[in-house]
FIPADO-145317 format. One line per field, with one value per residue (C-alpha): residue in three letters; y, x, z. Coordinates in nm, 3 decimals. Example, Ala and Ser with C-alpha at 12.3 -4.5 7.8 and 13.67 -1.06 7.14 Angstrom:
! residues 2
resn (ala;ser)
py (-0.450;-0.106)
px (1.230;1.367)
pz (0.780;0.714)
***
This chain:
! residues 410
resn (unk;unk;unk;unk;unk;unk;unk;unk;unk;unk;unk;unk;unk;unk;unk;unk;unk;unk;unk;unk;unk;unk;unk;unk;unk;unk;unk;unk;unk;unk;unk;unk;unk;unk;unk;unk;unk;unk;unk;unk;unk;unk;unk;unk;unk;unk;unk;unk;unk;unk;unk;unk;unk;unk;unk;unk;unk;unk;unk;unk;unk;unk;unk;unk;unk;unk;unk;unk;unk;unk;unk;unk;unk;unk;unk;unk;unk;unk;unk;unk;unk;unk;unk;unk;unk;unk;unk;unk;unk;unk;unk;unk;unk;unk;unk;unk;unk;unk;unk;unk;unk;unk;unk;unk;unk;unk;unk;unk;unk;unk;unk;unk;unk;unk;unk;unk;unk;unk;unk;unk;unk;unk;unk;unk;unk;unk;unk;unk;unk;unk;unk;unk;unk;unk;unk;unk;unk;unk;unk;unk;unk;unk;unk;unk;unk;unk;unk;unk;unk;unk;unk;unk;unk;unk;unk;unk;unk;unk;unk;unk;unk;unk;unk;unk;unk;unk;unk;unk;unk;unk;unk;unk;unk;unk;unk;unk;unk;unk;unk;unk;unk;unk;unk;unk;unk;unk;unk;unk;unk;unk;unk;unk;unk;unk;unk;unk;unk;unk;unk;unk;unk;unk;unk;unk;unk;unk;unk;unk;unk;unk;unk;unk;unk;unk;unk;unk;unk;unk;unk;unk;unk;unk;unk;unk;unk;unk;unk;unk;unk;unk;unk;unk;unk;unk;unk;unk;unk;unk;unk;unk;unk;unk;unk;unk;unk;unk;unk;unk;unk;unk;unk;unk;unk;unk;unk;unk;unk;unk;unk;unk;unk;unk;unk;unk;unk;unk;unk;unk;unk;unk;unk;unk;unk;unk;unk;unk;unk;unk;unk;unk;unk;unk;unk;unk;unk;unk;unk;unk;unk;unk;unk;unk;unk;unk;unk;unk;unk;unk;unk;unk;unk;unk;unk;unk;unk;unk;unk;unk;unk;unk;unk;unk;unk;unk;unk;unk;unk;unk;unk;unk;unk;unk;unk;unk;unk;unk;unk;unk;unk;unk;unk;unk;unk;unk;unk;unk;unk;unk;unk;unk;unk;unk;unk;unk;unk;unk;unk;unk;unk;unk;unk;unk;unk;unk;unk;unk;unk;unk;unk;unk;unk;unk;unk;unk;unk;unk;unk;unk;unk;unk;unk;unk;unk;unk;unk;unk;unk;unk;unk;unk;unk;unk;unk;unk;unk;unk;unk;unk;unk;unk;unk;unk;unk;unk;unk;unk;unk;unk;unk;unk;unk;unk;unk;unk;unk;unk;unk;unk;unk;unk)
py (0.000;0.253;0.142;0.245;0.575;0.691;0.598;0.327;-0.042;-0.297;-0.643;-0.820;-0.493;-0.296;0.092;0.164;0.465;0.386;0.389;0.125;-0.169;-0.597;-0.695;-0.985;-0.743;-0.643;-0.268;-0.194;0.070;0.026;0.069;-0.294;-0.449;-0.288;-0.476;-0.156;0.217;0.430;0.728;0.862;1.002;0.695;0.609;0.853;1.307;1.514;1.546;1.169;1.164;1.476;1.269;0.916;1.028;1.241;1.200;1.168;1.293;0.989;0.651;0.432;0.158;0.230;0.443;0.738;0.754;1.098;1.209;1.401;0.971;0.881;1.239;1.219;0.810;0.876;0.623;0.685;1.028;1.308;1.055;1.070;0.776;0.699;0.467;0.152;0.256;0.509;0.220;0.023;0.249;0.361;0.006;0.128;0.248;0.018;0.031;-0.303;-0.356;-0.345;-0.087;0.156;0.488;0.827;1.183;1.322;1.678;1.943;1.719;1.509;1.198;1.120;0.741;0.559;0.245;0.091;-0.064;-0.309;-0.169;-0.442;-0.273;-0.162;0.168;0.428;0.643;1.013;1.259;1.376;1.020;0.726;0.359;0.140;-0.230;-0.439;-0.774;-1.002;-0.845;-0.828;-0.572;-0.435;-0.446;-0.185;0.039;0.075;0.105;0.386;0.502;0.551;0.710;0.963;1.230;1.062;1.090;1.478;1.595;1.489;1.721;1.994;2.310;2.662;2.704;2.313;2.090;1.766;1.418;1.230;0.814;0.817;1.004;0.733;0.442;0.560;0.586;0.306;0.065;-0.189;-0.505;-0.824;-1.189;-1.230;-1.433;-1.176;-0.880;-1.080;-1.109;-0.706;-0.673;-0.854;-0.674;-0.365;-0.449;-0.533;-0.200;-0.050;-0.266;-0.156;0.217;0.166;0.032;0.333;0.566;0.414;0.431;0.826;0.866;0.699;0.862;1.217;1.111;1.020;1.403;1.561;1.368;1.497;1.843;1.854;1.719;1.960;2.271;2.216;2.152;1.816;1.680;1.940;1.873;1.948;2.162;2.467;2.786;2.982;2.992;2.923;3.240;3.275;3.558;3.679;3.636;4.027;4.126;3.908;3.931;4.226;4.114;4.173;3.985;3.965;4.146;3.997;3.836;3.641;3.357;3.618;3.815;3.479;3.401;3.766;3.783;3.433;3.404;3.247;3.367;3.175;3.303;3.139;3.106;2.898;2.596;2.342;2.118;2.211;2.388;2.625;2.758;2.809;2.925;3.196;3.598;3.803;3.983;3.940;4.125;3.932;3.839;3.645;3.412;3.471;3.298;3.234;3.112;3.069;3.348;3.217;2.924;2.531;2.544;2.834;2.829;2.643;2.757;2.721;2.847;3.067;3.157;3.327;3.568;3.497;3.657;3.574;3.583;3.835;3.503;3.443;3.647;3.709;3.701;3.835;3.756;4.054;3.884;3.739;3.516;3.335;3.061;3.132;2.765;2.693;2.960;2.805;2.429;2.631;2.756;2.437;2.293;2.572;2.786;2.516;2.608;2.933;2.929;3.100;2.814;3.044;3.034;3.053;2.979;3.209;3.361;3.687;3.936;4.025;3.722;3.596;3.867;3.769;3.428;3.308;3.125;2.916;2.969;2.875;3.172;2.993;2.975;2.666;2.491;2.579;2.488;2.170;2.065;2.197;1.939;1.654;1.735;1.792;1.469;1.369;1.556;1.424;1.096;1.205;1.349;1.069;0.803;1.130;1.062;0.680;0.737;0.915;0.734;0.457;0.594;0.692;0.365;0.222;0.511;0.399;0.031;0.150;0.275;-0.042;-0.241;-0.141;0.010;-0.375;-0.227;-0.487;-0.818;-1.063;-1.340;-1.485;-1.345;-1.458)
px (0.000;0.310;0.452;0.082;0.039;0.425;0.315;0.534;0.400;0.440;0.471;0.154;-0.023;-0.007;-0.034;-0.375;-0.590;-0.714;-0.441;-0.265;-0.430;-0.395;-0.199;-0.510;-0.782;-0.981;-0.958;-1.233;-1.445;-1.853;-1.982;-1.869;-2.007;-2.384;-2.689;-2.906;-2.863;-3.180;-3.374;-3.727;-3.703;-3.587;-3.989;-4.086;-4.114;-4.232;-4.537;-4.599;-4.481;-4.711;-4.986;-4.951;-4.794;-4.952;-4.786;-5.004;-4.993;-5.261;-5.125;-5.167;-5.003;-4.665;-4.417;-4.237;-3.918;-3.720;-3.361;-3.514;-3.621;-3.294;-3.134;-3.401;-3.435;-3.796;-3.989;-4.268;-4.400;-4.299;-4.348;-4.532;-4.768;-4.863;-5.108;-5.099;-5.102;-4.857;-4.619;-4.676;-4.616;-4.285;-4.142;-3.806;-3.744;-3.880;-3.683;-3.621;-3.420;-3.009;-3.090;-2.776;-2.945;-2.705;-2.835;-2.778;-2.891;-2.815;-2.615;-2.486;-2.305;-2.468;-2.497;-2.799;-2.859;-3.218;-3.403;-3.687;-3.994;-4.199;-4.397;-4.385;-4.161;-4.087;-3.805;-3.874;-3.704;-3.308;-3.161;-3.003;-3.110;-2.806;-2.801;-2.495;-2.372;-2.110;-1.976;-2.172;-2.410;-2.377;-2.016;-2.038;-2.289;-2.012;-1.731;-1.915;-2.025;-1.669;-1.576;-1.860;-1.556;-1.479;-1.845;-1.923;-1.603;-1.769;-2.075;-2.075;-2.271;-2.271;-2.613;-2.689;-2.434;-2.518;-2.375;-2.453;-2.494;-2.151;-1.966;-2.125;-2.010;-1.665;-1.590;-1.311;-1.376;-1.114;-1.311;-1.161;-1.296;-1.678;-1.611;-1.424;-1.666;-1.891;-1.690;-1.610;-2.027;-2.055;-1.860;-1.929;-2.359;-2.244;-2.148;-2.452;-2.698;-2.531;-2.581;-2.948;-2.991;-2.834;-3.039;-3.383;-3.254;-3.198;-3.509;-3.691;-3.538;-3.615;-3.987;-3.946;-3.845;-4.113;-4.389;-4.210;-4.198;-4.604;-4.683;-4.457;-4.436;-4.848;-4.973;-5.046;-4.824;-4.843;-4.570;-4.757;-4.607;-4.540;-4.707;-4.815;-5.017;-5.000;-5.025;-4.998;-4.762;-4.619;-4.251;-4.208;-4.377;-4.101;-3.812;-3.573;-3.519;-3.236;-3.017;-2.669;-2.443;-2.242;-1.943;-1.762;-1.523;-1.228;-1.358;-1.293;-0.975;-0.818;-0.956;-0.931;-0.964;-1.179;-1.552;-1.791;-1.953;-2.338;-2.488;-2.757;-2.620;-2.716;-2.429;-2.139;-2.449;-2.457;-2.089;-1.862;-1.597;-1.454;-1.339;-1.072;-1.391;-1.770;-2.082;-2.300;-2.262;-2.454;-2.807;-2.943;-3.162;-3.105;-3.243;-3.206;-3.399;-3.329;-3.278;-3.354;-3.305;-3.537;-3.659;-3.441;-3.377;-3.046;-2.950;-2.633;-2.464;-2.101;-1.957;-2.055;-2.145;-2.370;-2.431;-2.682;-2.930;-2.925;-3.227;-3.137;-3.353;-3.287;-3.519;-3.666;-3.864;-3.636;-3.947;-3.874;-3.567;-3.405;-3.361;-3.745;-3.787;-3.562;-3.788;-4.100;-4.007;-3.800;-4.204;-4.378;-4.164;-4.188;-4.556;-4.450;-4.182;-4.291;-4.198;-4.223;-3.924;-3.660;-3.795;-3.800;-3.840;-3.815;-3.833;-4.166;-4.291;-4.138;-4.208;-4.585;-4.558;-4.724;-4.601;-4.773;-4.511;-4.587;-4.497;-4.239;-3.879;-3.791;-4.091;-3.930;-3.610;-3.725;-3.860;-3.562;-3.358;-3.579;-3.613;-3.189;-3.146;-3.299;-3.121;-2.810;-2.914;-2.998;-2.614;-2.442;-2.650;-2.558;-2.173;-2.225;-2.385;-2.084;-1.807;-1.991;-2.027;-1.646;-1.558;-1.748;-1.570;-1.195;-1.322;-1.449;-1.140;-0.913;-1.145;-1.216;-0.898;-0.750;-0.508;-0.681;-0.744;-1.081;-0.989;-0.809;-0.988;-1.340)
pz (0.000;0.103;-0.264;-0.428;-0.179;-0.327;-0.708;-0.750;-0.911;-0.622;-0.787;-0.849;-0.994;-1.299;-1.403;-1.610;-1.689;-1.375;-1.171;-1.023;-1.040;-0.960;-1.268;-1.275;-1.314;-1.661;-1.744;-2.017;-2.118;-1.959;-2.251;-2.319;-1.989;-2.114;-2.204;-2.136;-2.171;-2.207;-2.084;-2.079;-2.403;-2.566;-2.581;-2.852;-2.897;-2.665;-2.839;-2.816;-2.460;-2.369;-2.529;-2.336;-1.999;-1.727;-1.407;-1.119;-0.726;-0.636;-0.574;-0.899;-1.172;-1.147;-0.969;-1.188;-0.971;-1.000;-0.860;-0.534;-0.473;-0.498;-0.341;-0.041;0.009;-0.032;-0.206;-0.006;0.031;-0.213;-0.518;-0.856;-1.059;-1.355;-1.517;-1.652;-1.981;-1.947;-1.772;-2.076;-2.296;-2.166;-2.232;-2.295;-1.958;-1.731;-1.386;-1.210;-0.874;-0.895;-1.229;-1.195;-1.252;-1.360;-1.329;-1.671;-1.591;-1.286;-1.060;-1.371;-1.312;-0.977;-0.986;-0.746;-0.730;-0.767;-0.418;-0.447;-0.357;-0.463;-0.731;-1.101;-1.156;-1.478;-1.514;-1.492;-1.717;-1.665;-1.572;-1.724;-1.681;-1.729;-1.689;-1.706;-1.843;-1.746;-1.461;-1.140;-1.115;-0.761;-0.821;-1.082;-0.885;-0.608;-0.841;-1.046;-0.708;-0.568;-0.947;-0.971;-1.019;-1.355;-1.449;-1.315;-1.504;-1.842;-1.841;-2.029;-2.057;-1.983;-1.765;-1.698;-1.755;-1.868;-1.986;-2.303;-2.360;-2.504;-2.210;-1.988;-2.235;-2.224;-1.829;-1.797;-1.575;-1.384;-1.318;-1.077;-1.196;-1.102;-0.780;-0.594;-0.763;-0.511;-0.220;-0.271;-0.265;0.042;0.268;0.094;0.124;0.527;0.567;0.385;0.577;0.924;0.782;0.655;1.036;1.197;0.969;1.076;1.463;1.385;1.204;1.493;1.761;1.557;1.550;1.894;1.988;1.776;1.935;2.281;2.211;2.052;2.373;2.614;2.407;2.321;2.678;2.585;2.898;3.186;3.515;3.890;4.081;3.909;3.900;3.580;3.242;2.912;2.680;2.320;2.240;1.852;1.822;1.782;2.111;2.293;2.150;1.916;1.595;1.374;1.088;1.006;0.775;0.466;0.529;0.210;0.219;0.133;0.481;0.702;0.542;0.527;0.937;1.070;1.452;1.702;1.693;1.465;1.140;1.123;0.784;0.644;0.640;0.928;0.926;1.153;1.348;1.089;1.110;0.803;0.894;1.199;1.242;1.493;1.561;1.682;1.626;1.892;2.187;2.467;2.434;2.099;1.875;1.498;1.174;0.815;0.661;0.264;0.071;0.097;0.452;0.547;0.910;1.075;1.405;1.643;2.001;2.038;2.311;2.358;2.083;1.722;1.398;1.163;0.761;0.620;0.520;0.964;1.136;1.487;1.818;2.121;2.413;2.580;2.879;3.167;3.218;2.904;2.873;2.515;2.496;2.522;2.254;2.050;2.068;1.982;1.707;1.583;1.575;1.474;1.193;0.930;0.828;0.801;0.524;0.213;-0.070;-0.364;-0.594;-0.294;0.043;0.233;0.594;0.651;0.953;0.882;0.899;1.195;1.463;1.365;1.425;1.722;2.022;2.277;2.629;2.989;3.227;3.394;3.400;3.602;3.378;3.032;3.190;3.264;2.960;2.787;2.980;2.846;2.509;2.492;2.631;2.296;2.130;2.265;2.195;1.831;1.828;1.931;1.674;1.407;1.417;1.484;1.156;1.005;1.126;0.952;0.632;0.672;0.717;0.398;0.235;0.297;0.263;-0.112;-0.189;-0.067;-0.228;-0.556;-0.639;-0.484;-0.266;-0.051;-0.169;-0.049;-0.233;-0.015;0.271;0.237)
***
């Protein structure tokens, strides 16, 4: 491996276009190891499509799976139909279980992998359905899957960038003999299978905290022993609100220090980067004014700045934990997000939002204590989760470049 990691050709392998590889293994272009490559369009003109396929919000025939399926892993909810004679009459693209599927448009070269949901499903417009031959086909879904860089670089385009049939037939592939293409899958589908299982223990636990906080933050649940009142307040009657300033990339790396900057992202909690100087300081709340993750809502506390697409809140009643504000309006400013063109959530429109609160300190503080040690559970699954998908990383790249072998292994 030190011999591979320093560009040298330990014995046993061989240099190819796709790097150094076991002098055993086939390097070939996938075009040659396809059976199947087709698209939506492949079923006729627009005209003839527009006349034979209406997709549907109402559960029917067939499924018309998209890429926000595939992006989301929902199969479930925001999904499309069609009907039996559309399904029939889009023979051509016909989507069965282990189908590798390839985002042609937008995020082109995006490969997914087909699940089986036990029913009849259509490809929707702006992907490739590609079906292999003689090589195994999971194999070739995690070796495109680890080489999506070879794919992305091919699209073209000034506005959208796409990819064409023949840019996908001429990625090179390096292939190992069938048998330990199968032993690769195993371990490789292990690791996926322990993943799918931590990502259904997250979701759960996530439902698990929303139905706690409707229940606490509604009245649903009330504690004895506390005196005070639930009153319904507007956002703007409680607290000063403000927004943040614009601060580019070039701004946190001419300035680098110790405060963090807050934008709209919500990974990292929201934090991109960090400035020699701070605008805010103290409890605060913040949220995503613009973009796909309008309305989401964090806690600060210490010295921080924030991005001019952050709103900022500032709690004016001592009777009120910031904390507890925060968990209201994690349930409640969803609804409110305008979903025109760019979502959006503005100052306007939060100061008139309205809040349910109990007029109690030690209550709110009490019920932020539960719900956090949800949340902390939630955390802890969340980088179980990631170290996880780390791990499958680094075992995708020993394994499919065969660095490591499993043929003798397994």
């Amino acid at each position: 491996m030190d011999k591979i990691n320093n560009c040298e050709i330990p014995n046993g392998y061989k240099k190819s276009t796709n790097g150094i590889i076991p002098s055993d293994w086939q390097e070939t272009n996938l075009g040659s190891k396809i059976t199947v490559l087709t698209d939506y369009h492949a079923n006729g003109s627009y005209e003839v499509l527009k006349e034979n396929v209406t997709l549907l919000d109402e559960e029917n025939y067939a499924l018309m799976i998209r890429t926000t399926n595939f992006e989301k892993k929902d199969f479930t909810y925001n999904v499309k139909f069609i009907d039996e004679h559309a399904y029939n009459f889009l023979k051509k693209s016909k989507v069965f279980p282990k189908d590798i599927i390839i985002n042609k448009i937008a995020n082109a070269g995006a490969v997914y992998t087909m699940p089986d949901l036990k029913r009849k499903v259509s490809l929707a417009m702006n992907l490739f359905l590609l079906r292999t031959k003689n090589c195994d086909a999971d194999y070739m879904y995690f070796y495109l899957k680890q080489n999506e860089c070879r794919l992305r670089i091919l699209a073209t385009g000034t506005t959208t960038k796409t990819i064409t049939k023949n840019d996908v037939r001429s990625v090179s592939v390096a292939l190992p003999v069938l048998r330990e293409q199968e032993k690769i899958v195993t371990v490789l589908s292990t690791w996926d299978k322990a993943i799918e299982l931590k990502e259904e223990l997250v979701k759960q636990k996530k439902t698990q905290k929303k139905g706690l906080m409707r229940k606490l933050l509604n009245g649903e649940v009330i504690f004895p022993g506390f005196d005070g009142e639930w009153k319904e307040h507007l956002v703007g009657d409680l607290c000063e609100l403000g927004r943040g300033r614009v601060i580019s990339k070039r701004d946190i790396e001419v300035n680098s220090g110790c405060y963090p900057v807050y934008s709209s992202q919500i990974s990292d909690n929201g934090c991109i980067g960090y400035l020699n100087t701070y605008d805010y300081e103290g409890e605060y709340i913040t949220w995503t004014t613009d973009g796909a993750n309008a309305g989401t809502v964090f806690y600060r506390n210490g010295k921080f700045n924030c991005t001019n697409v952050c709103g900022t809140l500032r709690v004016k009643n001592t009777k009120i934990d910031p904390r507890y504000l925060v968990y209201v309006l994690q349930y409640n400013t969803e609804k409110y997000v305008v979903q025109l063109g760019n979502p959006k959530l503005m100052n306007n429109i939060m100061a008139i939002i309205p809040v349910l609160i109990f007029d109690n300190h030690q209550y709110q503080s009490k019920i932020c204590d539960m719900i956090n040690t949800h949340e902390n559970t939630v955390t802890l699954l969340e980088k179980e989760l990631f170290n996880l998908k780390l791990q499958k990383k680094g075992l995708m790249q020993l394994l499919l470049t065969g660095i490591v072998r499993v043929s003798d292994t397994l």
